[in-house]
C-alpha positions in Angstrom: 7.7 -5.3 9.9 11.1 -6.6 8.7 13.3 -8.2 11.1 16.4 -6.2 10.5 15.0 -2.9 9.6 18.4 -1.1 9.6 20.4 -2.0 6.5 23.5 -0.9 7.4 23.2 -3.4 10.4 22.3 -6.1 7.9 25.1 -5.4 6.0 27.9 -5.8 9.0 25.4 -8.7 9.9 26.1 -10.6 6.3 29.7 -9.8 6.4 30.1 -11.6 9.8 28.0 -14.5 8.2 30.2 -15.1 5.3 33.3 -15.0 7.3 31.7 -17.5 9.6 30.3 -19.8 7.1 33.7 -19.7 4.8 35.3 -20.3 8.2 33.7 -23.4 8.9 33.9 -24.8 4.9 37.7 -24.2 4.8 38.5 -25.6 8.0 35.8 -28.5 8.1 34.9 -29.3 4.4 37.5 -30.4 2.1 36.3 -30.2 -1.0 32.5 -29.4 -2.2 32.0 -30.8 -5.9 30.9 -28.0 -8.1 27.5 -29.1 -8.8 26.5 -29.0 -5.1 28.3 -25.8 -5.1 26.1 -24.0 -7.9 22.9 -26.0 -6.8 23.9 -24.2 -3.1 24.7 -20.6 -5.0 21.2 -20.8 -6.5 19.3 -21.8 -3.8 20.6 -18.8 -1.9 19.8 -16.3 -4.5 16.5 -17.6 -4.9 16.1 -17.5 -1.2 17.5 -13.8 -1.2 15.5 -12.5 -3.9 12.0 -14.5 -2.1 12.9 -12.8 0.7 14.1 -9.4 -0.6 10.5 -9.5 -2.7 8.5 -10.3 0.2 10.4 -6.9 2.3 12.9 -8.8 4.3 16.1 -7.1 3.1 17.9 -7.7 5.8 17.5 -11.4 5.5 17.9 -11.4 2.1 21.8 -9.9 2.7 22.2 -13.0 5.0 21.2 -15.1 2.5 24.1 -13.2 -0.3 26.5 -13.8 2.8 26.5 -17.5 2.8 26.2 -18.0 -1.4 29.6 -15.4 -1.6 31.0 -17.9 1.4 30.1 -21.0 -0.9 31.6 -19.3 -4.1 34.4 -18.0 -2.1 35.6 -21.6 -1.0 35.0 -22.9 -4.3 38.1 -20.1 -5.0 40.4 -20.9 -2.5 40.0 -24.4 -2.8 41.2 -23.3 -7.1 43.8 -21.6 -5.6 45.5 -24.1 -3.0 45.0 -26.8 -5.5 47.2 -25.5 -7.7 
């Protein structure tokens, strides 16, 4: 039985992770170098896809929540530079 059966709920639930995890980068990380950044994106779509494969969809959205929050710094950070 998945943990977050409802996918609509899992969705809201991924959206409010990102926002807290991009949160916390842009006010508490300055920079992340770009090879920890894509080593980060990976490991959270393998982790997603794991989890989506193994039924846990809800978890896997969690999982896309924080790589877009990683990849989503990454931008701003390219922007503010500039």
């Amino acid at each position: 039985m998945p943990l977050l059966p409802v996918l609509t709920v899992a969705a809201i639930y991924a959206v409010v992770v990102f926002l807290l995890a991009l949160g916390f980068l842009v006010v508490f990380v300055e920079t992340i170098r770009v090879r920890r950044m894509i080593a980060g994106i990976v490991a959270a779509a393998v982790l997603s896809i794991g989890l989506a494969w193994t039924g846990e969809t809800g978890l896997a959205f969690l999982a896309l929540g924080v790589a877009a929050a990683l990849a989503a710094n990454h931008a701003f950070e390219w922007f503010t530079m500039r």
